[in-house]
Jmol script that loads the backbone (N, CA, C; Angstrom):
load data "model"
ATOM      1  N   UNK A   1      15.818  -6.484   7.049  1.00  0.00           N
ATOM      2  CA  UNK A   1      14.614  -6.076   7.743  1.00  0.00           C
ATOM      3  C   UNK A   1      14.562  -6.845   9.047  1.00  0.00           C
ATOM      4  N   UNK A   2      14.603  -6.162  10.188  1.00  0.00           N
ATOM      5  CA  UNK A   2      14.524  -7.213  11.644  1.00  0.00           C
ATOM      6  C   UNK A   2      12.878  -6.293  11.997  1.00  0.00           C
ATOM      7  N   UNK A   3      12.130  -7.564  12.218  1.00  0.00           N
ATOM      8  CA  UNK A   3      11.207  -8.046  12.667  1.00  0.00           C
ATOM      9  C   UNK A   3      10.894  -9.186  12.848  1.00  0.00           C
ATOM     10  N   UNK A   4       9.612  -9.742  14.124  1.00  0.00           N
ATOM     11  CA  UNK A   4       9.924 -10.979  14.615  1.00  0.00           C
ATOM     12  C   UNK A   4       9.340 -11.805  13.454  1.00  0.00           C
ATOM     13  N   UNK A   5       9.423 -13.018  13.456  1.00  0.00           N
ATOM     14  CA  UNK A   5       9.214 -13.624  12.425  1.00  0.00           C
ATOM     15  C   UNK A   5       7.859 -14.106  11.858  1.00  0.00           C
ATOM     16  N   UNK A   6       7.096 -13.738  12.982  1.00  0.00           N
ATOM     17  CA  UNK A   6       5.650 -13.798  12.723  1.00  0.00           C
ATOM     18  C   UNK A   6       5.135 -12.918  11.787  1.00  0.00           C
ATOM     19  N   UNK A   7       5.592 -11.505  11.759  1.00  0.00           N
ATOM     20  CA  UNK A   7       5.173 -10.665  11.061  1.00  0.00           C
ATOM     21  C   UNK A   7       6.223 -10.666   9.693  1.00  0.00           C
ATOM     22  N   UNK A   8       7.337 -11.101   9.758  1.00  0.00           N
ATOM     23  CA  UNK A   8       8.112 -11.383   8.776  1.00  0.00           C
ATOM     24  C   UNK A   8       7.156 -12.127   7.522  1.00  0.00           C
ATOM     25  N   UNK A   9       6.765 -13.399   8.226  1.00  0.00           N
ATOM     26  CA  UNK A   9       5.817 -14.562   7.342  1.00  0.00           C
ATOM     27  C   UNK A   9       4.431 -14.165   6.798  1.00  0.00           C
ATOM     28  N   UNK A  10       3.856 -12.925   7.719  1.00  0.00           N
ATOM     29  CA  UNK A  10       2.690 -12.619   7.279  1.00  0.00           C
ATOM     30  C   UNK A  10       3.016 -11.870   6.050  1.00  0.00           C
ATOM     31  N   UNK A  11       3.896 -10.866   6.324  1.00  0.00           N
ATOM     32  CA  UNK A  11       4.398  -9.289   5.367  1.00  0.00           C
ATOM     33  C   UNK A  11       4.552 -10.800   3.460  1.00  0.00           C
ATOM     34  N   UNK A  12       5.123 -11.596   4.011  1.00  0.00           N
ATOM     35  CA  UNK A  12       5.608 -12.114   2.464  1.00  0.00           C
ATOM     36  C   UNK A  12       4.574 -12.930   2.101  1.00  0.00           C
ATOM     37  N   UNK A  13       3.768 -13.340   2.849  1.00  0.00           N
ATOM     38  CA  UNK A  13       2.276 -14.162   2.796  1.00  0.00           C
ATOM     39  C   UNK A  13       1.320 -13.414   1.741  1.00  0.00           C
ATOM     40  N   UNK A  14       1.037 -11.776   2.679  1.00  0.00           N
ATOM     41  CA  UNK A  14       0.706 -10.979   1.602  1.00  0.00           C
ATOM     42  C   UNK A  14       1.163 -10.715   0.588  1.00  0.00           C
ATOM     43  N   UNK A  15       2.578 -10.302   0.234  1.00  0.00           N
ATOM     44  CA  UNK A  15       3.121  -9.614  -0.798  1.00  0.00           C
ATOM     45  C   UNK A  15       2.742 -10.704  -1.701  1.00  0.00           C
ATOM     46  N   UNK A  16       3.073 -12.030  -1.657  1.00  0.00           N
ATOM     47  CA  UNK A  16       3.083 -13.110  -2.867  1.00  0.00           C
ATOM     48  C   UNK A  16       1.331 -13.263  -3.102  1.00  0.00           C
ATOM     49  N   UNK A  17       0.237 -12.665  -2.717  1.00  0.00           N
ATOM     50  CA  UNK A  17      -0.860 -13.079  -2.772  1.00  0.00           C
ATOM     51  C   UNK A  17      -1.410 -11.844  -3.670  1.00  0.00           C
ATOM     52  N   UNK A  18      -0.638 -10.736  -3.244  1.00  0.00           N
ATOM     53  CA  UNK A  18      -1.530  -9.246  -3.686  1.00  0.00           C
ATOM     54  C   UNK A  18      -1.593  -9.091  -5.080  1.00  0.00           C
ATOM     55  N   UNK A  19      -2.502  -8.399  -5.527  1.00  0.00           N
ATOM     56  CA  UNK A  19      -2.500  -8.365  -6.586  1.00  0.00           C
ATOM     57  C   UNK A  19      -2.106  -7.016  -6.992  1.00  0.00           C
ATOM     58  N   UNK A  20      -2.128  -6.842  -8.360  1.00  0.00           N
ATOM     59  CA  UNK A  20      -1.565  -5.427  -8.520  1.00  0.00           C
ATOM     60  C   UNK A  20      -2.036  -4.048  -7.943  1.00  0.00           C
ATOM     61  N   UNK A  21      -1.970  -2.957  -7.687  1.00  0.00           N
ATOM     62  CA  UNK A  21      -2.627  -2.150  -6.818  1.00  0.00           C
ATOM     63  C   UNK A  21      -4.242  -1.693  -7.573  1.00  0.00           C
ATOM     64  N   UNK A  22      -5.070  -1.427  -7.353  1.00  0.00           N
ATOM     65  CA  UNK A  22      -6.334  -1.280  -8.120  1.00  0.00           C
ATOM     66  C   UNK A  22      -6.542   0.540  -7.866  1.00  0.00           C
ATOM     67  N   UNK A  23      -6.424   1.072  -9.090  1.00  0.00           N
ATOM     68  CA  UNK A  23      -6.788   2.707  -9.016  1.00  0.00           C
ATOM     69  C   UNK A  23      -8.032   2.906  -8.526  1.00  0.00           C
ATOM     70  N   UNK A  24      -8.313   3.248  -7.604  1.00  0.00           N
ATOM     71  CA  UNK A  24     -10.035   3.875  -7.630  1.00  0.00           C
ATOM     72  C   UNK A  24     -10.446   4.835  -8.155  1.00  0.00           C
ATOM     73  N   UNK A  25      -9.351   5.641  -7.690  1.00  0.00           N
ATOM     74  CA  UNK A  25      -9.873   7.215  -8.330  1.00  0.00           C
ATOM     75  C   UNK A  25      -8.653   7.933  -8.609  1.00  0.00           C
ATOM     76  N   UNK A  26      -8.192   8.403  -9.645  1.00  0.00           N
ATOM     77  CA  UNK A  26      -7.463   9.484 -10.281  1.00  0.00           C
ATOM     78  C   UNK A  26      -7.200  10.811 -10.211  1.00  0.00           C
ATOM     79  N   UNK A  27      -6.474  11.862  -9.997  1.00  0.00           N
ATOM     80  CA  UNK A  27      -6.888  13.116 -10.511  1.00  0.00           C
ATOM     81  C   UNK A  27      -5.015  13.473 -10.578  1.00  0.00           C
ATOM     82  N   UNK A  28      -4.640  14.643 -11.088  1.00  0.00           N
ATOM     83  CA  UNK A  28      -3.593  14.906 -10.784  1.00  0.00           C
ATOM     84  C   UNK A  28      -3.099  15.743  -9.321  1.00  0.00           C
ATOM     85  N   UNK A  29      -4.050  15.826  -8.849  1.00  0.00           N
ATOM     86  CA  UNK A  29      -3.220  15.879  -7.358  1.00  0.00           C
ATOM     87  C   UNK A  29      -3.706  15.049  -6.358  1.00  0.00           C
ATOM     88  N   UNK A  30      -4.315  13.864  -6.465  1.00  0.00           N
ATOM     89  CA  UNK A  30      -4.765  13.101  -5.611  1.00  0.00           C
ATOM     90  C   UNK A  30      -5.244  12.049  -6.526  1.00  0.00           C
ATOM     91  N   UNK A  31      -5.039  10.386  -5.751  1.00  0.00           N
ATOM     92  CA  UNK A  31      -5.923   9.602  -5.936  1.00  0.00           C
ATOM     93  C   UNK A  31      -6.180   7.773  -5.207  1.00  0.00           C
ATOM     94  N   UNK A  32      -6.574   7.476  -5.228  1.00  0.00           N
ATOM     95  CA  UNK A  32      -6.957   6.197  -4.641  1.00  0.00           C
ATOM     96  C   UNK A  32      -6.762   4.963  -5.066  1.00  0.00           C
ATOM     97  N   UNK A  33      -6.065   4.668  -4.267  1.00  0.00           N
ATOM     98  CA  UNK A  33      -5.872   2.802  -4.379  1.00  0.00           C
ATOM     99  C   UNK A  33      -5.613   1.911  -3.583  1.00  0.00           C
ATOM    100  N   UNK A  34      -6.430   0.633  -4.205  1.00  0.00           N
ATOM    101  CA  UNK A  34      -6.545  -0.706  -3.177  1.00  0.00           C
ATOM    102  C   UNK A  34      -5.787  -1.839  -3.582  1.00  0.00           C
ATOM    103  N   UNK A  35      -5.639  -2.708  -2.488  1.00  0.00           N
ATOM    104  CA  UNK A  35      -5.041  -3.940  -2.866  1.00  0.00           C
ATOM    105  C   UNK A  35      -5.531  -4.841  -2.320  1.00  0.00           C
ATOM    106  N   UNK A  36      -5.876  -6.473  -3.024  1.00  0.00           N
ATOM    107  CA  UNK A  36      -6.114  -7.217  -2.299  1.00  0.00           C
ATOM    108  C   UNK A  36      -5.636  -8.505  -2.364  1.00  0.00           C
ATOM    109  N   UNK A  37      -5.617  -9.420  -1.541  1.00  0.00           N
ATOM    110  CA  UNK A  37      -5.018 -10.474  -1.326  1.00  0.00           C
ATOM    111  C   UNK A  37      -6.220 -11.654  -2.227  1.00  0.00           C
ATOM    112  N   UNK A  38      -5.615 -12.481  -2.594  1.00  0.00           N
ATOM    113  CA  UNK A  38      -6.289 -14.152  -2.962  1.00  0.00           C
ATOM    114  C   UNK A  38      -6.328 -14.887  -1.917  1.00  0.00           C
ATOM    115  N   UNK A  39      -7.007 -15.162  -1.229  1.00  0.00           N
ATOM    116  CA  UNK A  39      -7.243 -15.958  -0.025  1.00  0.00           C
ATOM    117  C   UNK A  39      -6.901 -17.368  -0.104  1.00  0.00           C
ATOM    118  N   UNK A  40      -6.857 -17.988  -1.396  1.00  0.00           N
ATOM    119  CA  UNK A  40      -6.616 -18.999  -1.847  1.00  0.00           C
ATOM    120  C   UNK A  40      -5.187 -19.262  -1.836  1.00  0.00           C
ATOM    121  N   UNK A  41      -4.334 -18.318  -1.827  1.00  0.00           N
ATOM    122  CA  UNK A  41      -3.290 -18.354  -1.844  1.00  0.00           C
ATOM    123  C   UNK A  41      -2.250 -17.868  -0.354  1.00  0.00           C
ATOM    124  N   UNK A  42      -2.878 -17.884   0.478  1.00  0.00           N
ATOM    125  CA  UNK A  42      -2.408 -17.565   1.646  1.00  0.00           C
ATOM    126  C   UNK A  42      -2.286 -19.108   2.524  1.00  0.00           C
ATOM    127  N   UNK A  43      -1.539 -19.027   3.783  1.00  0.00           N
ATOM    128  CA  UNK A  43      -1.272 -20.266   4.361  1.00  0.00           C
ATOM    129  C   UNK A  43      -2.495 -20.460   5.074  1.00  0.00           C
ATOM    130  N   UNK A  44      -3.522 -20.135   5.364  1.00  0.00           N
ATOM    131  CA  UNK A  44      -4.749 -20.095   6.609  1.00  0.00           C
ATOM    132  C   UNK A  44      -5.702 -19.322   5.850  1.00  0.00           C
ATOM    133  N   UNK A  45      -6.289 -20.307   4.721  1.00  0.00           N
ATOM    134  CA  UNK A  45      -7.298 -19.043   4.013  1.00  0.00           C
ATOM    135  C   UNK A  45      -8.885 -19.872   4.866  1.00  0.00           C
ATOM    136  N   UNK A  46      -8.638 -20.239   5.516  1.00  0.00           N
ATOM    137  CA  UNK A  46      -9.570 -20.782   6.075  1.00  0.00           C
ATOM    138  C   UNK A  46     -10.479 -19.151   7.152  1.00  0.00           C
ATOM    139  N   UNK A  47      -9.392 -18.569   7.404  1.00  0.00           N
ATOM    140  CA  UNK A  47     -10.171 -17.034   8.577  1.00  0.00           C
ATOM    141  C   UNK A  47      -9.918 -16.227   6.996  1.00  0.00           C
ATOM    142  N   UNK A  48     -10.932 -15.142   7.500  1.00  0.00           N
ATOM    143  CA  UNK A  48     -10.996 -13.502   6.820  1.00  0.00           C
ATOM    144  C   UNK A  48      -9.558 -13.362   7.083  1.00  0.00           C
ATOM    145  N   UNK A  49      -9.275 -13.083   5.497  1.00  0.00           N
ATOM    146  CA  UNK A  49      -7.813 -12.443   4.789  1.00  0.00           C
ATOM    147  C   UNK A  49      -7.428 -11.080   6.315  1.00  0.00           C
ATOM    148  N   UNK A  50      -8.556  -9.465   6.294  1.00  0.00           N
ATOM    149  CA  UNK A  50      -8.132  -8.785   7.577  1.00  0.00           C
ATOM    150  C   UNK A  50      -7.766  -9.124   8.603  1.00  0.00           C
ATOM    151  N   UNK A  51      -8.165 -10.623   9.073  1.00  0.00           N
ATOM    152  CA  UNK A  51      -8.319 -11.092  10.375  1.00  0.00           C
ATOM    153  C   UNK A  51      -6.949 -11.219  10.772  1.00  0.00           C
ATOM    154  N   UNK A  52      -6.429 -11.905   9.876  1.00  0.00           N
ATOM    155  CA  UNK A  52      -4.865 -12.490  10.212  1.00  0.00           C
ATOM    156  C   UNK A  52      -3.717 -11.914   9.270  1.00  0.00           C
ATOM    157  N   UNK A  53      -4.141 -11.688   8.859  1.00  0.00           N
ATOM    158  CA  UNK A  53      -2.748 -10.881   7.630  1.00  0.00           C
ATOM    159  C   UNK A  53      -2.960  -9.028   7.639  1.00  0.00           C
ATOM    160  N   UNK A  54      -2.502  -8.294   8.363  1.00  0.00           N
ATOM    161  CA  UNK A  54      -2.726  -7.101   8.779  1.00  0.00           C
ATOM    162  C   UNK A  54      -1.042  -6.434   8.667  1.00  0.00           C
ATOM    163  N   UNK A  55      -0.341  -6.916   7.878  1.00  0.00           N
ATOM    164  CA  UNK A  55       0.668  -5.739   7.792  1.00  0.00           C
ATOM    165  C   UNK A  55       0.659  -5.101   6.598  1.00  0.00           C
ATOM    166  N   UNK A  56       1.165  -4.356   6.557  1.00  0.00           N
ATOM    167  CA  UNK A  56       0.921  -3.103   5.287  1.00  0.00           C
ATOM    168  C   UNK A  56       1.984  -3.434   4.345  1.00  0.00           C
ATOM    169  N   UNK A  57       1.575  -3.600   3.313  1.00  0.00           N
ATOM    170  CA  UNK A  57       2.363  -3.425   2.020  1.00  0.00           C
ATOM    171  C   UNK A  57       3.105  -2.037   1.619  1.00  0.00           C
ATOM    172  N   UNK A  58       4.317  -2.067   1.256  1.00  0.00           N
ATOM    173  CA  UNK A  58       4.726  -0.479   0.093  1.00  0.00           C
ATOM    174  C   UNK A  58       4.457  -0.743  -0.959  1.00  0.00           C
ATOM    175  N   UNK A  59       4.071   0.258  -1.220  1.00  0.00           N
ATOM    176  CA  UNK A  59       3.804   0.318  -2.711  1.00  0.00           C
ATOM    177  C   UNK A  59       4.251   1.648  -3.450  1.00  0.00           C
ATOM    178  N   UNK A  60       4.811   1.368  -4.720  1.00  0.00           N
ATOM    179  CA  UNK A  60       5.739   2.768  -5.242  1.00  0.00           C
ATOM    180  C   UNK A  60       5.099   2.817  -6.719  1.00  0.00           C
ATOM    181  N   UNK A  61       4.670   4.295  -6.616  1.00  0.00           N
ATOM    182  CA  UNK A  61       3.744   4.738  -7.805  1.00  0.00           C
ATOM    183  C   UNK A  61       4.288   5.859  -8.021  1.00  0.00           C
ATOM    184  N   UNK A  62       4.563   6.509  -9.337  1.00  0.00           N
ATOM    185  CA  UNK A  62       5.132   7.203 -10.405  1.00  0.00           C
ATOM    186  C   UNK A  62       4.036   8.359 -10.198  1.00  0.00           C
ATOM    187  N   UNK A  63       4.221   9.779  -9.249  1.00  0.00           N
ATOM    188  CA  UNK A  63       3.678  10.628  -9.546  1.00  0.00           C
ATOM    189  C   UNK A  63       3.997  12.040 -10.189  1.00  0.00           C
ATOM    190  N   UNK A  64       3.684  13.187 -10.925  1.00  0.00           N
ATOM    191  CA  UNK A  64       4.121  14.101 -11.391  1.00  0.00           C
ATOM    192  C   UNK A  64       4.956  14.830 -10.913  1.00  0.00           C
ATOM    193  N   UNK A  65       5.531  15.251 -11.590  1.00  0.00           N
ATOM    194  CA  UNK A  65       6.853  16.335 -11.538  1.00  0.00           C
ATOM    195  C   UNK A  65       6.635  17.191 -10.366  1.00  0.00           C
ATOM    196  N   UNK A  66       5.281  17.881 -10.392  1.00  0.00           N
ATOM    197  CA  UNK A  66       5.364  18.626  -9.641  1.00  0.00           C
ATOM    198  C   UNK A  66       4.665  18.496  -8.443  1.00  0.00           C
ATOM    199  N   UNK A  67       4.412  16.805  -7.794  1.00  0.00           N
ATOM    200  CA  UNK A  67       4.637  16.755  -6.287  1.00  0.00           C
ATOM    201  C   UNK A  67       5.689  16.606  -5.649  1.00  0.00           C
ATOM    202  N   UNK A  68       6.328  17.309  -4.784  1.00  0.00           N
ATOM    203  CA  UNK A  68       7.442  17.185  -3.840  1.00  0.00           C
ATOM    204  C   UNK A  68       7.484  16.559  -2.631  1.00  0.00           C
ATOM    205  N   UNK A  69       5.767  16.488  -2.075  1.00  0.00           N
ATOM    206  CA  UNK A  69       5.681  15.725  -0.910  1.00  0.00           C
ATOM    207  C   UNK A  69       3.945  15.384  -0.963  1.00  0.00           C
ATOM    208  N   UNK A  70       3.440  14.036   0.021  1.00  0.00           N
ATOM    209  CA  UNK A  70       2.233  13.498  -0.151  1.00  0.00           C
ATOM    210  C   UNK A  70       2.036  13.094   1.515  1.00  0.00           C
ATOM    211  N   UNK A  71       0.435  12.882   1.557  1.00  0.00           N
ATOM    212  CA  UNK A  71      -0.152  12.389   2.755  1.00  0.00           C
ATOM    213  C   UNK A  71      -0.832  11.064   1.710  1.00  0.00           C
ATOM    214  N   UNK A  72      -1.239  10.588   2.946  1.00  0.00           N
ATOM    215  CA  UNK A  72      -1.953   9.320   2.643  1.00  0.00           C
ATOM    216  C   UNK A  72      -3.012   8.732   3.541  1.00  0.00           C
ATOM    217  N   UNK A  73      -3.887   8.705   3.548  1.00  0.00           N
ATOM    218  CA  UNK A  73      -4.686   8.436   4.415  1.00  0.00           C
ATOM    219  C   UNK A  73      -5.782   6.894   3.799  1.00  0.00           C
ATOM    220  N   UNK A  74      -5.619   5.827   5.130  1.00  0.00           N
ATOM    221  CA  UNK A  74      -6.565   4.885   5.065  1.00  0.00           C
ATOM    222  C   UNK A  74      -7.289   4.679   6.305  1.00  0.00           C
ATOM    223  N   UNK A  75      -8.134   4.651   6.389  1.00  0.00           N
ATOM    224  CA  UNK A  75      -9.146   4.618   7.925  1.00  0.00           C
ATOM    225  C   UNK A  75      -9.110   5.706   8.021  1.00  0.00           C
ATOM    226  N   UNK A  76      -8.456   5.690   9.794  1.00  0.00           N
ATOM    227  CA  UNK A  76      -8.632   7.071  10.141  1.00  0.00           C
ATOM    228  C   UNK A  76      -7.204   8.080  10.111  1.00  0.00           C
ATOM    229  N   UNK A  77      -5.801   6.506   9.870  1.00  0.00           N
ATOM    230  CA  UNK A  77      -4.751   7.264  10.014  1.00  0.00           C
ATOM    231  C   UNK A  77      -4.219   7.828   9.038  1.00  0.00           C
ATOM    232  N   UNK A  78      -3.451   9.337   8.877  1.00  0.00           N
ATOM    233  CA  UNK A  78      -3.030   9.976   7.891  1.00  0.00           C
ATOM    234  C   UNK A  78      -1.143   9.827   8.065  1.00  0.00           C
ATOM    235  N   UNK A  79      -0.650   9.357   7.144  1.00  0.00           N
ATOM    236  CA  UNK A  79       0.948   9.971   7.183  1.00  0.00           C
ATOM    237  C   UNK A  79       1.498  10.539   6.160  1.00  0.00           C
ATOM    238  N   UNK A  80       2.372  11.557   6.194  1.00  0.00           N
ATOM    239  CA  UNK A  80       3.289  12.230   5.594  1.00  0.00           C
ATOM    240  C   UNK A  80       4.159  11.706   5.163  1.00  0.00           C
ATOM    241  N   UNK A  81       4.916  11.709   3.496  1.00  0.00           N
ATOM    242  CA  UNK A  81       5.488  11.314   3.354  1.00  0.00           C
ATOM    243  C   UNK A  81       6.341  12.630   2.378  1.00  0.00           C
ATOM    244  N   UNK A  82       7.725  12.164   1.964  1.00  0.00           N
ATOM    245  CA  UNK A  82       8.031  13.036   1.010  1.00  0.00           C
ATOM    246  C   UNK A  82       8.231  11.986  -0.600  1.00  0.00           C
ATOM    247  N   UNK A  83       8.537  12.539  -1.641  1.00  0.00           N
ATOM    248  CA  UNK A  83       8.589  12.198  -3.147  1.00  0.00           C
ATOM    249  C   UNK A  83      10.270  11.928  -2.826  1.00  0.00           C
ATOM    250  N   UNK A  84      10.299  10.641  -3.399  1.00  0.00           N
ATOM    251  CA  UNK A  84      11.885  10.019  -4.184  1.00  0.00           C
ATOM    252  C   UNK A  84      11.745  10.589  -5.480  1.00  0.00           C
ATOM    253  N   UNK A  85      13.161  10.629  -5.808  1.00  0.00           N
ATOM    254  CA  UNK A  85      13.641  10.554  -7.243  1.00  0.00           C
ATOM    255  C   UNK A  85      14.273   8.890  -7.702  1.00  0.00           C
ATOM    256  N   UNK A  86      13.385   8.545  -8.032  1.00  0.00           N
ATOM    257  CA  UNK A  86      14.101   7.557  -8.440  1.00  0.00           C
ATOM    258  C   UNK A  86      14.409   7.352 -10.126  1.00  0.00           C
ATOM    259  N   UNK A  87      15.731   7.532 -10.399  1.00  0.00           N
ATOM    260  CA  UNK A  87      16.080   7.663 -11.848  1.00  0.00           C
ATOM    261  C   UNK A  87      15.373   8.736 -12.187  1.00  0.00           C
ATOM    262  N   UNK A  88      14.932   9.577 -13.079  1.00  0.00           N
ATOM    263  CA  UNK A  88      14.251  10.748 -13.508  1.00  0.00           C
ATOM    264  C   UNK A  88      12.860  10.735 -12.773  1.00  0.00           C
ATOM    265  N   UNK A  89      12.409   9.585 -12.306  1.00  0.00           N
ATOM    266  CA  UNK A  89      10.918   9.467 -12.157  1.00  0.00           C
ATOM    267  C   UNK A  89      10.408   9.939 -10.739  1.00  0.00           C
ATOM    268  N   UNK A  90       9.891  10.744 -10.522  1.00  0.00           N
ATOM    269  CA  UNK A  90       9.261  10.945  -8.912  1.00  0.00           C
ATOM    270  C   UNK A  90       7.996   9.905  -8.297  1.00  0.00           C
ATOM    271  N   UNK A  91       8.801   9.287  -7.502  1.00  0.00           N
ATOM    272  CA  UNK A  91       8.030   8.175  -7.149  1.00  0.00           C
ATOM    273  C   UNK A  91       7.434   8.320  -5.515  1.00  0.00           C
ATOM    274  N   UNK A  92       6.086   7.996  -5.508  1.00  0.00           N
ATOM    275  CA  UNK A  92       5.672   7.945  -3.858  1.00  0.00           C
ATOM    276  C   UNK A  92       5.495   6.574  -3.640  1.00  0.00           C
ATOM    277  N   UNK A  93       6.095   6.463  -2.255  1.00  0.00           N
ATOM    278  CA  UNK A  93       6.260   5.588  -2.169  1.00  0.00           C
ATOM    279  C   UNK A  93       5.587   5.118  -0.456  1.00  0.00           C
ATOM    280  N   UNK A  94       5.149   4.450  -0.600  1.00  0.00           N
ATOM    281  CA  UNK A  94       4.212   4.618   1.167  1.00  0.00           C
ATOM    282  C   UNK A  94       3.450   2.913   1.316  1.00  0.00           C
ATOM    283  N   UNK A  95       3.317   2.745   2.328  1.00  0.00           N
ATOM    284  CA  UNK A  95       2.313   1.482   2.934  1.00  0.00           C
ATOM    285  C   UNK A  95       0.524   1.484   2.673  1.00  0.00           C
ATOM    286  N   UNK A  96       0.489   0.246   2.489  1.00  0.00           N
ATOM    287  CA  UNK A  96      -1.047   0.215   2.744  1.00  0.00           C
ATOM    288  C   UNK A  96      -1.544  -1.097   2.856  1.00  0.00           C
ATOM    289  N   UNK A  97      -2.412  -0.773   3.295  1.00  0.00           N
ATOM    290  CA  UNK A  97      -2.647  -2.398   4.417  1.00  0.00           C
ATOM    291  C   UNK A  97      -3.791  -2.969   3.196  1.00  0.00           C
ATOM    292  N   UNK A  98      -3.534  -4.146   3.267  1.00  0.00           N
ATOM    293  CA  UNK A  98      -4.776  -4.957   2.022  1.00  0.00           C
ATOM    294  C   UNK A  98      -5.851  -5.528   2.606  1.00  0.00           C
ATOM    295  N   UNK A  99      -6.626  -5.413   1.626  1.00  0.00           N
ATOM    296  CA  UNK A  99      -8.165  -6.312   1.881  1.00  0.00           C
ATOM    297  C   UNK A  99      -9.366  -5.841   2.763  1.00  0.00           C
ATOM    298  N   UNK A 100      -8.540  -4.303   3.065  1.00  0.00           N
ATOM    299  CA  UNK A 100      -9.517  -3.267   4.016  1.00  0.00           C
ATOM    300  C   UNK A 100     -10.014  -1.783   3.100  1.00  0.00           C
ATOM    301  N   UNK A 101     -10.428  -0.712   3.287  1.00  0.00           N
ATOM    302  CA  UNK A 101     -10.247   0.334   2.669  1.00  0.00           C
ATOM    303  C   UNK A 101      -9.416   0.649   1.690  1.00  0.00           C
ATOM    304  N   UNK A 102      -9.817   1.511   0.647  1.00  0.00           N
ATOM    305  CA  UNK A 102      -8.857   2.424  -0.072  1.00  0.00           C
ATOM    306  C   UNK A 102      -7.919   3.269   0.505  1.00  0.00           C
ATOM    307  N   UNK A 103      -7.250   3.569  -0.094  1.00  0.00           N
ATOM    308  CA  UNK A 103      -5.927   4.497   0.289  1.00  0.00           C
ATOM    309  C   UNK A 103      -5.934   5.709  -0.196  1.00  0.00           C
ATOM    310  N   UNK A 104      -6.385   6.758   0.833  1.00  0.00           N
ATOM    311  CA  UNK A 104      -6.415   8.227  -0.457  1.00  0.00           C
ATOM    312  C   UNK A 104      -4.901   8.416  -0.486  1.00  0.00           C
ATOM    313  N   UNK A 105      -4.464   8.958  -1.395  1.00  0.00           N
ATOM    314  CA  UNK A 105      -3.171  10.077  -2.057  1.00  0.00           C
ATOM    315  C   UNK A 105      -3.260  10.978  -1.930  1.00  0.00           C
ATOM    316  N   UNK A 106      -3.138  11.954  -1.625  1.00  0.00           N
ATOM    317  CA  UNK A 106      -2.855  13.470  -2.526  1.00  0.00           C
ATOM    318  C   UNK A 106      -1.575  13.840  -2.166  1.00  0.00           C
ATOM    319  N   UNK A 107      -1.314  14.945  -2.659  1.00  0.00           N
ATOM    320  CA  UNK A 107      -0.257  16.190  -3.117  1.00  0.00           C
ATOM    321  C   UNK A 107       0.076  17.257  -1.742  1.00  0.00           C
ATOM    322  N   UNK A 108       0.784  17.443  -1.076  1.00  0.00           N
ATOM    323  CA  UNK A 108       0.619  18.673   0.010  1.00  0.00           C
ATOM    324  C   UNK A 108       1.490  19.373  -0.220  1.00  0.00           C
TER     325      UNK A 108
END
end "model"
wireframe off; spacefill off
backbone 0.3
color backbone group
């Protein structure tokens, strides 16, 4: 992965802090989830977790057979993504930034 190293330190700052992804909402063609950081466990928990730790996590979630491709939307931005196969399992797999908004899912 080349990026400068600032964002290198933040990206693993988060990852080792996050906790598992939190479902909000369910359905089979759409649904929602958050993640958030332990502040306690970051190098500078002294500022708001958003303030300084702002790169987006991937995160890879096991969706049904019969999505082939997904959007994702947090705030205001939406991206397109398509479905892996990984081993039998169709997995989406996409970014999302922690300690701010939910993340909608769905199916397109």
């Amino acid at each position: 992965w080349i990026a400068p190293e600032i964002e290198q330190f933040k990206y693993v700052q988060e990852r080792d802090a996050a906790s598992d992804p939190i479902l909000a909402a369910k359905g089979s063609d759409r649904f929602a989830l958050k993640i958030l950081c332990a502040s306690e466990k970051l190098a500078f928990s002294d500022l708001p977790v958003s303030l300084l730790y702002d790169q987006p996590l991937t995160v890879t979630v096991e969706v049904p057979t019969s999505w082939n491709a997904f959007q994702v939307k947090q705030g205001t931005k939406v991206v397109k993504y398509v479905v892996e196969l990984v081993g039998s399992k169709h997995t989406a797999r996409f970014q999302v930034l922690p300690n701010v908004s939910a993340a909608t899912v769905w199916r397109s």
